[in-house]
C-alpha positions in Angstrom: 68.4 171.4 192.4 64.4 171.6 193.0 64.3 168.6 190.4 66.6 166.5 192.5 64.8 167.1 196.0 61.7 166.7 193.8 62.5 163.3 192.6 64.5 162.0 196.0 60.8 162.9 197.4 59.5 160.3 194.8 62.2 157.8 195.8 60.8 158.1 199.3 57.6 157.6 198.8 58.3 154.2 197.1 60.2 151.2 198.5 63.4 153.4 199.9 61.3 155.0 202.5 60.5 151.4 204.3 63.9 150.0 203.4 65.3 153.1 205.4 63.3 152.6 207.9 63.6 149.0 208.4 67.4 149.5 207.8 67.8 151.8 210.2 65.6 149.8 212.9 68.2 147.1 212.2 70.8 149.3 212.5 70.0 150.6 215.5 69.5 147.1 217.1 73.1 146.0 216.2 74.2 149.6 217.6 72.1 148.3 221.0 74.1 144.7 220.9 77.4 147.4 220.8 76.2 149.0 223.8 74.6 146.3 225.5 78.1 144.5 224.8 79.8 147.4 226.2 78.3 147.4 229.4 78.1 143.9 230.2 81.9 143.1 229.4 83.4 146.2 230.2 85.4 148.6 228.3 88.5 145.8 227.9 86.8 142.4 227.2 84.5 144.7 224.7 87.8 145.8 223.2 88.5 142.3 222.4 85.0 141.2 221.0 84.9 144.5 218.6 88.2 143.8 217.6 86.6 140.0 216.8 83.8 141.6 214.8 86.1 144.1 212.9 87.9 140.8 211.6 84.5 139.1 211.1 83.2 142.1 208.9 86.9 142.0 206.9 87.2 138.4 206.5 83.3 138.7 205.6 84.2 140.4 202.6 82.4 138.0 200.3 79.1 137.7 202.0 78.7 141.6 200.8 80.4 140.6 197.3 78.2 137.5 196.6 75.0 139.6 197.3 76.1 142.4 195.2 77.1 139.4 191.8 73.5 138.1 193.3 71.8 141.3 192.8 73.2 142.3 189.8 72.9 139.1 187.6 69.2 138.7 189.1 67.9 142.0 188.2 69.5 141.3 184.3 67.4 138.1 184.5 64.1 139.8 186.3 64.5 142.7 183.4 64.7 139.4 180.7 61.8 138.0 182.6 64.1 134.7 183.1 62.8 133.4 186.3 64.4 130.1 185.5 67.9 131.1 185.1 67.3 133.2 188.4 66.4 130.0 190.2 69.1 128.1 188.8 71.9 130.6 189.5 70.5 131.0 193.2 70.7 127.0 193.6 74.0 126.6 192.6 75.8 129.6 194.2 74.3 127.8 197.7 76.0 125.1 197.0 79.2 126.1 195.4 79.4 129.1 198.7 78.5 125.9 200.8 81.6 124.0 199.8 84.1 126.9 200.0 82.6 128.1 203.4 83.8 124.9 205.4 87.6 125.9 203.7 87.4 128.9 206.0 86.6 126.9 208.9 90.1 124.7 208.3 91.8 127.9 207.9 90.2 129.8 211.0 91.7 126.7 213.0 95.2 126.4 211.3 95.6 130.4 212.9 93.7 130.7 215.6 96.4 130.8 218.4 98.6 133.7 216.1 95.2 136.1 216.0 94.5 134.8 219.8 98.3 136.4 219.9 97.7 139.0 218.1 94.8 140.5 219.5 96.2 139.6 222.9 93.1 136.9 223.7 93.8 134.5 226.8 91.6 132.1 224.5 91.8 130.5 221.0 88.0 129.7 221.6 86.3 133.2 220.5 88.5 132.7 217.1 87.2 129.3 216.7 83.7 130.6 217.5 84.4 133.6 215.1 85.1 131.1 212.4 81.2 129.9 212.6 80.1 132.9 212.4 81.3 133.9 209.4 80.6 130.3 208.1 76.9 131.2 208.9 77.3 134.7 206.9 78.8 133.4 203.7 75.8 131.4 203.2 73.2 133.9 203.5 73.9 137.0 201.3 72.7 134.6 198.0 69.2 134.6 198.7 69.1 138.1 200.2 71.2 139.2 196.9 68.3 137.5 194.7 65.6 139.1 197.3 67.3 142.5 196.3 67.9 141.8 192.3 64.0 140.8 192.3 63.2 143.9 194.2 61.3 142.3 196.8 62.5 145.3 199.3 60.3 144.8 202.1 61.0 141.3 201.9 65.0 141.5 202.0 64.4 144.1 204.6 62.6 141.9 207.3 65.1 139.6 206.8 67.7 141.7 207.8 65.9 143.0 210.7 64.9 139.5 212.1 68.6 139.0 211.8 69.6 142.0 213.9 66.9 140.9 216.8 67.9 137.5 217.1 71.7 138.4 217.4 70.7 141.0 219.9 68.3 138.7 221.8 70.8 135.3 221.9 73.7 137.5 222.3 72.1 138.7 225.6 71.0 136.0 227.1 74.3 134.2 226.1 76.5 136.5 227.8 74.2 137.3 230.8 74.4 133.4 231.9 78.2 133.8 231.8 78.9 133.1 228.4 81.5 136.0 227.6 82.5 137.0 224.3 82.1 133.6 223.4 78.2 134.1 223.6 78.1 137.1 221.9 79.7 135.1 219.4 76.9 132.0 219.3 74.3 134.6 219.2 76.0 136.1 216.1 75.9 132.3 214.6 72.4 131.2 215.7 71.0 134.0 214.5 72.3 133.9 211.2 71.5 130.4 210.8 67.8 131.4 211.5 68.3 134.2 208.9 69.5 132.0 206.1 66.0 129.3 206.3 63.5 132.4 206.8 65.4 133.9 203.6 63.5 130.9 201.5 60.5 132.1 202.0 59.8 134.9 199.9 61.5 132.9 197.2 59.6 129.8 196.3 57.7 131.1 193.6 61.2 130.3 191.3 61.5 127.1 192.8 61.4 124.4 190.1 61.7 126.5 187.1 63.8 125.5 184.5 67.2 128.0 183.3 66.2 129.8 180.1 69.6 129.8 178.9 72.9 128.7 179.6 74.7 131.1 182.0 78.1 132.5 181.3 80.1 131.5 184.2 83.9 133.1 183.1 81.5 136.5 183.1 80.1 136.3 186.3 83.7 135.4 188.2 85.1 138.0 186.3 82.6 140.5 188.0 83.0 139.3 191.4 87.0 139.6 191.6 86.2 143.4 191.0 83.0 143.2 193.5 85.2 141.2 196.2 87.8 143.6 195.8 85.8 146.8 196.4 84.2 145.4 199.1 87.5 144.5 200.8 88.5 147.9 200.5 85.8 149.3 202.0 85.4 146.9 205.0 89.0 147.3 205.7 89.1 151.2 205.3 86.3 150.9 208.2 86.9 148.3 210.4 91.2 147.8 210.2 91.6 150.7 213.0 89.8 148.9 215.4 91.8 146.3 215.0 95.4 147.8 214.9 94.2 149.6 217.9 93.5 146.2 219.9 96.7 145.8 219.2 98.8 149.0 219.1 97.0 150.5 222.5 96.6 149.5 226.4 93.2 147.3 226.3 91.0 149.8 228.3 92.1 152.6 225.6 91.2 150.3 223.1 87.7 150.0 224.0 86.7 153.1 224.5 88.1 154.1 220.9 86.2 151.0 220.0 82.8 152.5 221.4 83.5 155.8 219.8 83.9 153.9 216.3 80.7 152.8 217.1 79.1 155.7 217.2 81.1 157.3 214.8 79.9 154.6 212.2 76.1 156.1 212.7 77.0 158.2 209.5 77.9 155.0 207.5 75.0 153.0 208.3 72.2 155.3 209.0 72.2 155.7 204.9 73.5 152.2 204.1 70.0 151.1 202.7 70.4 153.4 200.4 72.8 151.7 198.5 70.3 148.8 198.6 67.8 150.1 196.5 70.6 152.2 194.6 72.3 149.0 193.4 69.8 147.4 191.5 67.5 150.3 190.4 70.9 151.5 188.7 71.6 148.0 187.1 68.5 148.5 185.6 68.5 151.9 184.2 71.9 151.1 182.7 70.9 147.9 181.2 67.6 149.5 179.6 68.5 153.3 178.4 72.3 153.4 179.0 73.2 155.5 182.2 72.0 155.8 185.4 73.2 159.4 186.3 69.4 160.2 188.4 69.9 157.0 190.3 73.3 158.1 191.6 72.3 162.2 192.1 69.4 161.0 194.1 71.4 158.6 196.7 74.3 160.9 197.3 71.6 163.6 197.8 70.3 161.2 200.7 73.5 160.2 201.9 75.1 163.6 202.4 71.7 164.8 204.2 71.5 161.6 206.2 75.0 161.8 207.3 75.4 165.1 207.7 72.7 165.2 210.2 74.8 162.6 212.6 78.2 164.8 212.2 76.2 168.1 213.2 74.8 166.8 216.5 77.9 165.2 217.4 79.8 168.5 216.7 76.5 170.3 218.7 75.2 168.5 221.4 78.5 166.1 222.2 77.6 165.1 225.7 74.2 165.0 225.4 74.3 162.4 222.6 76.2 160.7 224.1 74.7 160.3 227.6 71.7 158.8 225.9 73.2 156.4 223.6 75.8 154.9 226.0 75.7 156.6 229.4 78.3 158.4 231.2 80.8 155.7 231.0 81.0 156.6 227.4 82.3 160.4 228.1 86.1 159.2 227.5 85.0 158.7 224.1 83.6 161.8 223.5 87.0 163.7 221.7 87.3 160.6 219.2 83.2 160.6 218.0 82.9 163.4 215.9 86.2 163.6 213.9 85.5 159.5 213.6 81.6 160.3 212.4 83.6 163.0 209.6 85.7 159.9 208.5 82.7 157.6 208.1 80.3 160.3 206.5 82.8 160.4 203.4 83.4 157.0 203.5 79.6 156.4 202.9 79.6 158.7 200.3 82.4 157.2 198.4 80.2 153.6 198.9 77.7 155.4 196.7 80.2 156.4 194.2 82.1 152.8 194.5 78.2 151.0 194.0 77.2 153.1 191.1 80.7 152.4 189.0 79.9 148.6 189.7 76.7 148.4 188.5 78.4 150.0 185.1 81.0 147.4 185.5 83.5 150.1 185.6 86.8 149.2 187.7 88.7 152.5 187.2 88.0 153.5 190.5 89.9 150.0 191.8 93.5 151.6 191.0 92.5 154.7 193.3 90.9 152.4 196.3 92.8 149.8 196.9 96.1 152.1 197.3 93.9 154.3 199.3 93.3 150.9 201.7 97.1 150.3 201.7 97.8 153.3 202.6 95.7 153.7 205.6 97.0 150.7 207.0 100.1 151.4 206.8 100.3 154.5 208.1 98.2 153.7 211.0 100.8 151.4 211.6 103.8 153.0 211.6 102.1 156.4 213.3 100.1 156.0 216.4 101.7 158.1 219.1 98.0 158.7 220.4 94.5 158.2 218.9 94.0 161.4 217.3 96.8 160.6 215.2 95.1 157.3 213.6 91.7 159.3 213.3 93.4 162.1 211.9 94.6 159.5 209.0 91.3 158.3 208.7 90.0 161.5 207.7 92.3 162.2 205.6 92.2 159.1 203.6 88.5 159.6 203.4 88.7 163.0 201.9 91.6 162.0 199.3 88.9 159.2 198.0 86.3 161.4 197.9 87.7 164.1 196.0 89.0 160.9 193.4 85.9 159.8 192.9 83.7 162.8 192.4 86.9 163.3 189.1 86.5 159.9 187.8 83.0 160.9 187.6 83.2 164.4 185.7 85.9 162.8 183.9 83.2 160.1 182.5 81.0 163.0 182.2 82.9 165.0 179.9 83.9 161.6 177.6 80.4 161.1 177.0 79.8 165.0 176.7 81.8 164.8 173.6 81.1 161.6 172.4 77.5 162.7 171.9 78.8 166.4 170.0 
């Protein structure tokens, strides 16, 4: 035990600590666009616009799945010192996201008016709107996954926090001049777009170097369908209540429960960049001595602490937390937040487990998740006499995966155990 604290004490002293830190700055600017939000629509019209960015993070899915390939196959190439094939891969996954991107802008129109139905919107225009946005985010994660494969940490960090600034900054100004929803959702897009150029940057010293070799494309599509598909899971196990809630409950019930999954989702992010610097560090120790068993030990000992610490004041201090980070308007919430903080603290725990088996390219964990997903859904949406009943399934869900992971992992433990007798 004093040899894991020991060596998460050298993590922190490297990259992680700034990473956390400017994660967690970014983290809690896009926690002040939730709250701002909140208070300048109101508890219903922010019901609708959460409900928008739950959808948004979903059908998002591959902007986290194209930085995750990204990362991967660049940190091969950076351990290979193949600078050329880096730049090449980067240039062409650009393009080739480019193309597909505008697909999901023809498809965002084709439904607009059934999710304006849906979701019970008296416009199609935030859908449209949504439909840029997410336009905006496909294009970015590429050079953000190279910044991360390369390990340029502080570099990939800044971008993220100029990301969350801008949003919070256009967003604002957008809705205060009567914008709406439909402001929040151009200051979601602008500042993406102003995310994506500053992301060139730190990258031109690959710029114009040639591929070293010729890149196997079948193997890098066959990794993402795994990637996408774990990432799916995970966004919808997250971000699907919100939704079903929008839809299931009166509108004013629905946003407070969509503030309190706000707050609740401090225990996700607040170790989120964790899984940054996990990722590729992992992808590296694997590639060069065969495991990386210390990689993993040393971000769930960060994640549980990290997470833990949110759960505990919420459980402590309910009221009090509350009243700073959203005000007395917010006390409604207040019953939902901590069992909703429980759900998300396990959740980012099993993100560590579910990041550590892809940079292995293991997918056993696939036929546990994805069910898992299913399963939450549908239960949520065939019981939801109340709200404690749909948290209540969260949790559970969460704990089920948990425990399924931590097995697959002492079941791989015990295979190599005795492969090495």
């Amino acid at each position: 035990m004093l040899a894991i604290i020991e060596k998460v004490i050298q993590f922190i002293r490297k990259d992680t600590f700034f990473v956390l830190t400017a994660n967690n700055i970014g983290n809690f600017l896009n926690y002040l666009f939730s709250i701002i939000m909140f208070k300048l629509l109101g508890p219903e019209e922010y019901g609708s616009l959460a409900a928008l960015l739950a959808i948004f993070t979903i059908v998002g899915v591959p902007t986290v799945a194209i930085q995750t390939v990204t990362s991967r196959y660049v940190s091969l190439f950076r351990v290979k010192e193949q600078f050329g094939n880096i730049n090449h891969f980067v240039k062409r996954a650009n393009i080739t996201i480019l193309f597909y991107s505008l697909i999901v802008v023809v498809a965002f129109f084709a439904i607009s008016s059934k999710v304006a139905d849906f979701l019970k919107l008296s416009s199609v225009t935030p859908v449209l709107l949504l439909s840029f946005a997410v336009v905006v985010a496909v294009i970015i994660p590429v050079n953000r996954g190279a910044l991360q494969g390369l390990q340029l940490f502080r570099q990939f960090s800044l971008n993220l926090l100029i990301d969350s600034f801008l949003k919070l900054l256009l967003a604002v100004v957008l809705v205060v001049i009567g914008l709406g929803i439909n402001g929040a959702l151009g200051g979601i897009a602008l500042a993406g777009v102003i995310a994506f150029l500053l992301a060139f940057a730190p990258l031109k010293f690959i710029r114009g170097k040639k591929k070293d070799t010729e890149l196997n494309k079948p193997e890098v599509y066959r990794y993402l369908w795994p990637v996408t598909l774990a990432v799916l899971s995970i966004a919808v196990l997250t971000q699907i209540d919100i939704v079903l809630v929008k839809h299931y409950f009166p509108p004013l019930e629905a946003g407070y429960y969509a503030i309190a999954s706000v707050l609740g989702k401090i225990a996700l992010f607040l170790p989120s960049a964790i899984i940054f610097i996990l990722f590729p560090k992992a992808v590296e120790e694997h590639a060069t001595v065969g495991h990386s068993r210390s990689v993993l030990l040393r971000g769930l000992f960060a994640t549980v602490v990290l997470s833990a610490l949110v759960v505990t004041a919420y459980y402590l201090f309910p009221f009090f937390v509350v009243q700073i980070l959203v005000g007395k308007q917010g006390f409604v919430a207040v019953p939902y937040i901590g069992p909703l903080s429980i759900a998300m603290g396990f959740l980012a725990i099993t993100n560590v487990f579910v990041y550590y088996f892809l940079s292995q390219h293991n997918n056993r964990f696939l036929y546990f998740l994805m069910p898992a997903t299913l399963l939450e859904v549908v239960l949520i949406a065939f019981i939801h006499s109340n709200l404690m009943q749909v948290i209540g399934i969260m949790v559970t869900i969460s704990v089920l995966l948990l425990l399924v992971n931590i097995i697959l992992v002492a079941v791989k433990d015990n295979k190599q155990s005795k492969a090495n007798i």
